[in-house]
N, C-alpha and C positions, 0 to 999 in steps of 0.2 A: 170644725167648719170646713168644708170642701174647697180647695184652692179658687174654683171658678166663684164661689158664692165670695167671699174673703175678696177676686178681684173686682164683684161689685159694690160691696162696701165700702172698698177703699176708694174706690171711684166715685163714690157719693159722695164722702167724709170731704174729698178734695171739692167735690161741688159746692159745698155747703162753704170751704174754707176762700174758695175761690170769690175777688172782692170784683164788681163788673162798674164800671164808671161810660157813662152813657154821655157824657160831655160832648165825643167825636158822634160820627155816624153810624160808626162802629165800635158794637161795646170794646171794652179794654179787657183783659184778663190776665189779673197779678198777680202770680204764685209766688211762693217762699222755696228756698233751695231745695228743703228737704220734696217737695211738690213739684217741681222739677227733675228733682230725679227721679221720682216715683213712677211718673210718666213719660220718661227717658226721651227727653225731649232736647233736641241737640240743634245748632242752628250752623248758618253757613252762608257768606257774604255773597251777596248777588253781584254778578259781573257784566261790565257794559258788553255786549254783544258784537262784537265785530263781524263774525260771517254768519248767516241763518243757512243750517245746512236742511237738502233736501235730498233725503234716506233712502235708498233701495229703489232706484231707478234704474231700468234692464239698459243696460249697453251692449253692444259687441264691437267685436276686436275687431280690425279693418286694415287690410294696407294702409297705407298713407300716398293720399292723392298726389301728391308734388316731385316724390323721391322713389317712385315705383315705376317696373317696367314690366310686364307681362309676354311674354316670350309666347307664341303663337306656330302652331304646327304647318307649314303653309302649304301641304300636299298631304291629301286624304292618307292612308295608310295603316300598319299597323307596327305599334310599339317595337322595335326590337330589345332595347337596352336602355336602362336608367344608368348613367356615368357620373349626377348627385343629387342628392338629398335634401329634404328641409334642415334648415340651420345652418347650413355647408356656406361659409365664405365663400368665393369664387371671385375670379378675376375676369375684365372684359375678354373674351374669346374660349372662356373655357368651354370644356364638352359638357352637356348637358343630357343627351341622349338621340338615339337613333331612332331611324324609322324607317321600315320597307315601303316601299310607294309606289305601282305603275306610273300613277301618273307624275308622279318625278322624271321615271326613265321616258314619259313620254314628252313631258315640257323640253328635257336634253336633247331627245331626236330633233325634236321642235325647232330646238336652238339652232340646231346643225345645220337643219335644211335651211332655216331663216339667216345664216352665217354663210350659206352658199349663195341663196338667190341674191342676197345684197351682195355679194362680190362681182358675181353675174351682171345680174344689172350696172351696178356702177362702170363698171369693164364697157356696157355693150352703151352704156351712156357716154363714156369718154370717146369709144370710135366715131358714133352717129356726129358728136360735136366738132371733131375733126372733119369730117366729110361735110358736115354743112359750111364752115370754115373754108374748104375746097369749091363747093358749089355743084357738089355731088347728090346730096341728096335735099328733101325742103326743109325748111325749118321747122314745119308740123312733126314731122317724125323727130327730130331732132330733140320737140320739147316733150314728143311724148315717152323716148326714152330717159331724159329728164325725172323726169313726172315718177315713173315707174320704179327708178332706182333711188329716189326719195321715199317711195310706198316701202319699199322690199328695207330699207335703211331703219323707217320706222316699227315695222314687225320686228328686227331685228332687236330694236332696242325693248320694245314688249317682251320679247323672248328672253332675254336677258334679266331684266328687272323681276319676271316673274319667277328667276329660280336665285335671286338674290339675297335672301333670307335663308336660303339651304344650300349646306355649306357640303360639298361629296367628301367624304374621308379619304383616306392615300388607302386606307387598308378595307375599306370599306366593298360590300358585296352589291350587282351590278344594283341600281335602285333604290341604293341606300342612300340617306340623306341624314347629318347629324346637324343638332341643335346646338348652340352658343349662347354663353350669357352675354347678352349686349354692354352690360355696365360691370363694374366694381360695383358689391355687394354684398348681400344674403338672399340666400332663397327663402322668401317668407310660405311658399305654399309649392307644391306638387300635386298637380292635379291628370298625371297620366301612371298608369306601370305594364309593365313588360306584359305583352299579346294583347294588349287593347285596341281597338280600331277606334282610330281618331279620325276626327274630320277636317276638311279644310279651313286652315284659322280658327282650330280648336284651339283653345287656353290651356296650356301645358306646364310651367311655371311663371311665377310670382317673386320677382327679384326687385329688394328695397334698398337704396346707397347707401341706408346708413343702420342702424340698430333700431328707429323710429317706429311705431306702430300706431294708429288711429284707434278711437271709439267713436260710435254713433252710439249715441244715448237721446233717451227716449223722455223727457222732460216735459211736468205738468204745463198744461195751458193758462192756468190763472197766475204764473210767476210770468207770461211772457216778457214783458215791460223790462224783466228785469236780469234778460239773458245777454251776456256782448261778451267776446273773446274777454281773453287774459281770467274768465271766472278760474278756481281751482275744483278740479275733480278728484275725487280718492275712490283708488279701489277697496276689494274684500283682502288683499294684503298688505294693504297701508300707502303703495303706490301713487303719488300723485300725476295728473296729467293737468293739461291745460286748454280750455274751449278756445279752436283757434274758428270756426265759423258757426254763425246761428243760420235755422232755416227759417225764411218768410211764407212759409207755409202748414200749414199743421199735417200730421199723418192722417191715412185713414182714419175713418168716425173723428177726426175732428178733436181727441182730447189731448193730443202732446204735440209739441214742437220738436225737429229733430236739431241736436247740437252733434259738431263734430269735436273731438278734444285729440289733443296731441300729448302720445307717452314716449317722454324721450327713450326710454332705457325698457323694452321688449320684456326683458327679463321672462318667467316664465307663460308672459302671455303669447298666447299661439292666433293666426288669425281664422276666424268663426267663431274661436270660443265669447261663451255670453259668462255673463256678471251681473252683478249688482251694485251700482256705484252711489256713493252720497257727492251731490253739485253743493258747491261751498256758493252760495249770493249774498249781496253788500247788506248785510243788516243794517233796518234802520237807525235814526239817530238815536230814538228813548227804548232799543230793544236792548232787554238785560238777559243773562243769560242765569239760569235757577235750575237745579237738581229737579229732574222730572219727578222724583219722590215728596215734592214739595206742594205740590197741587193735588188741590181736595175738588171735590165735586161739589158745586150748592146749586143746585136743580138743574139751571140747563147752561150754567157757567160754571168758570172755573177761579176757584181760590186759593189764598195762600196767604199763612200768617208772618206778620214782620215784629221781632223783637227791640226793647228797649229795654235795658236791663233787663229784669224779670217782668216786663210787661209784655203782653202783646195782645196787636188788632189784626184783624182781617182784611184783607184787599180784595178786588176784585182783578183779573187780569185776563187776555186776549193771549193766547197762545197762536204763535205766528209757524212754529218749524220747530225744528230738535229731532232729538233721537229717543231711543230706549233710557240714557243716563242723566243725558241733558234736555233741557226746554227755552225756548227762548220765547220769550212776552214781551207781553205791553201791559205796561197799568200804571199806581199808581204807588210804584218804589222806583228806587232807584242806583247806579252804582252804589257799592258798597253795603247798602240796605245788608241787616241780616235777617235771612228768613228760615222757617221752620223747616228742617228737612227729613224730620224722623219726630211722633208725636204729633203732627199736626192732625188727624185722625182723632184723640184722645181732646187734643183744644176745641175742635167740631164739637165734641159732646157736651163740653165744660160752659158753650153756648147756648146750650138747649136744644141742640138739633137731634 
């Protein structure tokens, strides 16, 4: 007899031996040891469900809003020198890098002249005061050199402020202007290199105080209800982080909420790179957690059988979330329940389906 034909036989023999008690709502179905093993039917205690995860939602990597500072080119020009790198620690005032810039050397002319006329002025404001004081000259003139050397005062401080984010080097070439890390840090990003023409208040690095990194993740719209800081996130290398803000608004088209989550320890996440992460949510009270190889299909639900000794019935259940290994449901087991986890396929047919 051909192994396939032999394994329909045997499959009858056990139908036939199979005893069905119709008492419940669902038949019963009672095999004897040796009909259990035949049909290698193995079981596995279902567990109360503490978190409902939700699988392979796109994130990316992000500065972190709070502990970030973006270091900014403040005079158009071009690159000369990168002085460090992504990942490079760095201390407040380190070099960062240079840059050729006319209009650097022309802000300093700038300075210069705006550091003379306020001298001037003020100078030709303190004579005019003295001579009105004498009764030399009117006090119209008096306040309009006043006036003037308050004007010339304030360009000056313009002139100033405007080249106070670029820092001239001692050894540095006429127009050069070098960059500084503002904080204690890491450089989480570099976005300039050597002969680039940058613009004014171009983003040039990305410096973090601490090892921290962000995600934006992209989370379905029918869990909204059920998004609030402190949920847990796990990456594709086991990494966990933690949603520290939801957003009250949906993304484009309308079908995901953006959450923000916080990973303490960077490790080898870079910021741009994307992922795929699973969002850990409070499972409800009656969700149990069952071997996703546990559930059968009966037409347009889903099933799954629960043993008693060598008995077992069929339930019906509501699959809420899980993964590829795990399922989390609702129906009508509960902790501890043992259900079919291998063989349940083989009980399907011992029913008549």
């Amino acid at each position: 007899m051909i192994p396939h034909a032999a394994r329909i036989f045997a499959l009858g023999l056990i139908c036939l031996l199979a005893t069905r008690t119709h008492a419940q709502s669902e038949p019963v179905i009672e095999l004897d040891a040796r009909q259990i093993a035949a049909l290698k039917i193995t079981t596995i205690a279902a567990v109360a469900a503490e978190t409902l995860p939700l699988s392979r939602l796109p994130a990316e990597i992000i500065a972190p809003l709070d502990a970030t500072r973006t270091v900014s080119t403040p005079f158009a020009g071009v690159v000369a020198s990168i002085s460090a790198d992504e990942g490079a620690q760095v201390r407040a005032g380190t070099p960062l890098a240079r840059v050729h810039s006319r209009d650097f050397l022309a802000a300093r002319a700038e300075l210069q002249r705006s550091r003379s006329d306020a001298e001037l002025a003020q100078s030709q404001a303190r004579r005019d005061a003295s001579l009105l004081d004498e009764g030399i000259i009117a006090r119209s003139r008096a306040d309009a050199s006043k006036a003037r050397a308050a004007d010339a005062q304030a360009r000056l401080q313009q002139a100033r402020e405007s080249l106070a984010a670029a820092v001239t080097p001692k050894d540095g070439a006429p127009g050069e202007y070098e960059l500084r890390a503002p904080i204690d840090g890491r450089i989480l990003q570099r976005a300039i290199v050597p002969g680039q023409s940058v613009a004014a208040f171009e983003a040039a690095f990305t410096i973090a105080a601490g090892n921290e990194v962000d995600l934006l993740v992209q989370a379905p719209l029918d869990h909204a209800a059920d998004y609030a800081p402190g949920l847990g996130v796990i990456l594709d290398d086991g990494a966990r982080a933690e949603v520290v803000a939801v957003a009250h608004a949906t993304t484009s088209g309308g079908q995901s909420i953006r959450l923000r989550a916080r990973l303490a320890d960077a490790g080898r996440w870079h910021i741009g790179q994307r992922s795929q992460v699973r969002l850990e949510l409070r499972a409800p009270a009656d969700a149990v957690q069952v071997p996703t190889s546990a559930l059968i299909a009966s037409g347009s639900t889903l099933e799954l059988f629960i043993a008693h000794g060598q008995r077992y019935h069929a339930v019906s259940v509501e699959r809420i979330g899980g993964d590829e290994r795990h399922a989390i449901v609702r129906g009508a087991l509960e902790d501890g329940d043992l259900v079919v986890n291998s063989g349940a396929s083989a009980l399907k047919s011992l029913r008549g389906e």
